[in-house]
N, C-alpha and C positions, 0 to 999 in steps of 0.2 A: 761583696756585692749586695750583699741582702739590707744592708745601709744604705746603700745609695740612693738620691733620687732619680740620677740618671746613670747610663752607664754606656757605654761604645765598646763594641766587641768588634774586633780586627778590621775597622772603617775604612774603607779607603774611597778616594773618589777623584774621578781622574775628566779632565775639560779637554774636547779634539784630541783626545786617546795621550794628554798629557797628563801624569800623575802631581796632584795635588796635597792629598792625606795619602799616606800608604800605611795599611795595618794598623789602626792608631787602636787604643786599648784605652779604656779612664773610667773608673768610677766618681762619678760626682756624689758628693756630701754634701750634708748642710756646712754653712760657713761660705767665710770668702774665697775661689778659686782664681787664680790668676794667670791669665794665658798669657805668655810673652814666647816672645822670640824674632828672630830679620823680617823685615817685609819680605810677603813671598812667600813662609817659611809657611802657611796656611791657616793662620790665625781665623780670617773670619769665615772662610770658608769651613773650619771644626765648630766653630760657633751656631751656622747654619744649619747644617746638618745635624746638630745635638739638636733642635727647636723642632725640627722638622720643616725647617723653609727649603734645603736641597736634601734632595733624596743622596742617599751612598749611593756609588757603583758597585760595592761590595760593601759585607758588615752587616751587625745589625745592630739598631739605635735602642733602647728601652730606658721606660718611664715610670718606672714600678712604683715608685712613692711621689710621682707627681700627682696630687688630687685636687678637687674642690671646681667653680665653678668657673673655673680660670687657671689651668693647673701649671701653663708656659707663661709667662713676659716674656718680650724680648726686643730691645734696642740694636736698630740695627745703626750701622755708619751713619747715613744721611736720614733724616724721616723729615720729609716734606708736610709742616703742619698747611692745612689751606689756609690762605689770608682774609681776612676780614672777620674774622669769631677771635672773642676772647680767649684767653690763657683757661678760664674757667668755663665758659662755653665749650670749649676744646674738651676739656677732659670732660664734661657732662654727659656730651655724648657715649663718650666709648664708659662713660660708671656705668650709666643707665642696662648696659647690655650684660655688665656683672655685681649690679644692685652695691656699688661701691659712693661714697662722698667723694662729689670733687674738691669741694672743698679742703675737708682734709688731705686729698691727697695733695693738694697743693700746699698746705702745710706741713705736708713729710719732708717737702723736698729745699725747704725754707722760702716757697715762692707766695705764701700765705696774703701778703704786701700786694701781689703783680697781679692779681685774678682779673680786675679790673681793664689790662692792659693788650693790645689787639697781639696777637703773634707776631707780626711784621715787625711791630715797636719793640720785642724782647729783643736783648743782648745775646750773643750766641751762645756764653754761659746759660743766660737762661733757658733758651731755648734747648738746650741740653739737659738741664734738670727737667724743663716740661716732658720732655720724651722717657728719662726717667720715673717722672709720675705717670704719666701716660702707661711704661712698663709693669708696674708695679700694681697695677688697681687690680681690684680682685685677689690679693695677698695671693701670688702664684706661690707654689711649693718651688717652682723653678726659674730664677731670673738669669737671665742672659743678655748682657752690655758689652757691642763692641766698641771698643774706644770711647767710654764715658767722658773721657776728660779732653780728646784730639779738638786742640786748637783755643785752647782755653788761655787766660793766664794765671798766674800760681797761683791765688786765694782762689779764682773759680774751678781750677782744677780739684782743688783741695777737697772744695764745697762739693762738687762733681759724685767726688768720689766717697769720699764720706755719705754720700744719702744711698748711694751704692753698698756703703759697707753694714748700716744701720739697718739694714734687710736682713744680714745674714744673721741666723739665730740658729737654734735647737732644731728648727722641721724647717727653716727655708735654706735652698741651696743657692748663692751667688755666684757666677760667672761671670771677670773680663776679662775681654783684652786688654793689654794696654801697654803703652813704650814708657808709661810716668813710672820707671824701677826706684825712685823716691816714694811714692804714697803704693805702690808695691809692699812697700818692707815697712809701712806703717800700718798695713790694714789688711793685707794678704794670710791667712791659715794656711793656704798650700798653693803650689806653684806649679805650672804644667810648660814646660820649655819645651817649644818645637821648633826642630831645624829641619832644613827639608821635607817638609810635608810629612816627618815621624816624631816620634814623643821623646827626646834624647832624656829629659830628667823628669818626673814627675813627684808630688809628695808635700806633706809639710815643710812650710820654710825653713821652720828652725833645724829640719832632721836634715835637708838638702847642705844649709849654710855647712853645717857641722862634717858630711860627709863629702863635700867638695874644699873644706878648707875655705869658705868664702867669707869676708865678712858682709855682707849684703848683695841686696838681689841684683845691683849691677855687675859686683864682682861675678858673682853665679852664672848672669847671663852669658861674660867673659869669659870662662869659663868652661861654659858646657858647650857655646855653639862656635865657638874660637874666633871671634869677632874679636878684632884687635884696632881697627880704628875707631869713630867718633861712633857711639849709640846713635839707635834711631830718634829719642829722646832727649839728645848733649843739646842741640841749637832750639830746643824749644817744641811744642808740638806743633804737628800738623795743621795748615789755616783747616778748616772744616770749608769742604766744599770746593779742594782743589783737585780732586779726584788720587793724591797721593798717600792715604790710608795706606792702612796695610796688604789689605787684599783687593783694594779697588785698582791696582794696579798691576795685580797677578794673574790668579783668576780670571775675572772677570776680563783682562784682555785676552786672555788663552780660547776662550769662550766663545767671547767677542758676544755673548750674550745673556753673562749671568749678572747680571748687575741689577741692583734695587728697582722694583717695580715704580710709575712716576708717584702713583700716590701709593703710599705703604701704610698698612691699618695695621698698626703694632697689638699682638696678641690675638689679630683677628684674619690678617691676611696671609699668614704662616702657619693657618690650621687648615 
């Protein structure tokens, strides 16, 4: 634990007295962590509550090597950028309040070309890398991305995820979710498998693959949460913005009121 940036000690957190996380345990490191598992299984809801956007019902959350002047990102599902300000416009804003370039960060995310271009007019790939740069500014010690790549197609995915993966280093910790178990086993360090709202496998991939017998992280997810028909991931991802995420359809209807604020200030409205 004394590595970690972040950590979850026995989480649980439970919607209209239905359990959601029960007992979840994790230390985050730096590197790439990858949350998979069924919709439902409480993907975005562990992601939440690591940031601090839901409080646990129990557990407790800690941050002990998250610093600096920005010490969370965090992409959530949907981030409604407002219409009519540029790509660059957009991020200016939210630099200004952690003395970051928008411009380069629009350059981390390969969007260096689009600054120019109003929000409305970005492609939903882009618009996903924007929220990514958007994450990102102020070099958090802790980034947190659910479903970077949901609703993408395969080069945007790729792209997606890759500026995702290009974070993680020596002192910064990366977090996604995500059903793409293809750019999983290309860019993933360690794997966090959750079934039913608990932590069924956790760990490096390579030590998982090896002690499940798997040869890749779909096989693993087969595996561990005994998921025998079609991945969430087999027909393609999720359109973005049909409400069928991962946890926008569990959760949040259990709730029936935890769902994305309408405008979301990524980094800044989860503090």
């Amino acid at each position: 634990m004394s590595e970690a940036v972040a950590s979850l000690s026995e989480v649980s957190r439970t919607y209209g007295g239905v359990p959601v996380l029960e007992s979840v345990s994790l230390a985050v490191e730096p590197g790439l962590t990858a949350v998979i598992g069924p919709n439902g299984s409480g993907k975005s809801t562990l992601l939440r509550v690591l940031v601090g956007a839901t409080a646990p019902t129990a557990g407790e959350v800690r941050h002990p090597d998250a610093i600096g002047a920005k010490p969370i990102g965090y992409l959530p599902q949907r981030v409604p950028f407002r219409e009519g300000f540029t790509a660059r416009e957009t991020l200016a804003f939210y630099a200004r309040l952690v003395g970051d370039d928008p411009d380069a960060a629009l350059d981390r995310v390969g969007l260096g070309d689009a600054g120019d271009r109003r929000v409305e007019a970005l492609s939903g790939g882009m618009r996903r890398l924007l929220g990514i740069a958007q994450a990102v500014l102020g070099d958090p010690s802790l980034v947190v991305l659910d479903e970077p790549a949901s609703g993408l197609d395969p080069g945007m995915r790729e792209r997606a995820f890759r500026a995702a993966a290009d974070r993680a280093d020596g002192d910064t910790a990366v977090v996604v979710s995500s059903h793409a178990l293809d750019l999983v086993d290309d860019h993933a360090d360690r794997v966090v498998v959750l079934r039913r709202g608990g932590v069924a496998a956790a760990g490096p991939l390579d030590r998982l693959l090896d002690e499940r017998d798997a040869a890749d992280a779909r096989e693993l997810y087969r595996v561990v949460t005994g998921e025998t028909g079609a991945l969430p991931g087999d027909e393609g991802e999720v359109p973005e913005g049909d409400g069928g995420g991962d946890d926008g359809g569990d959760e949040g209807e259990i709730d029936g009121g935890d769902t994305e604020p309408d405008v979301h200030v990524t980094g800044v409205s989860d503090r």
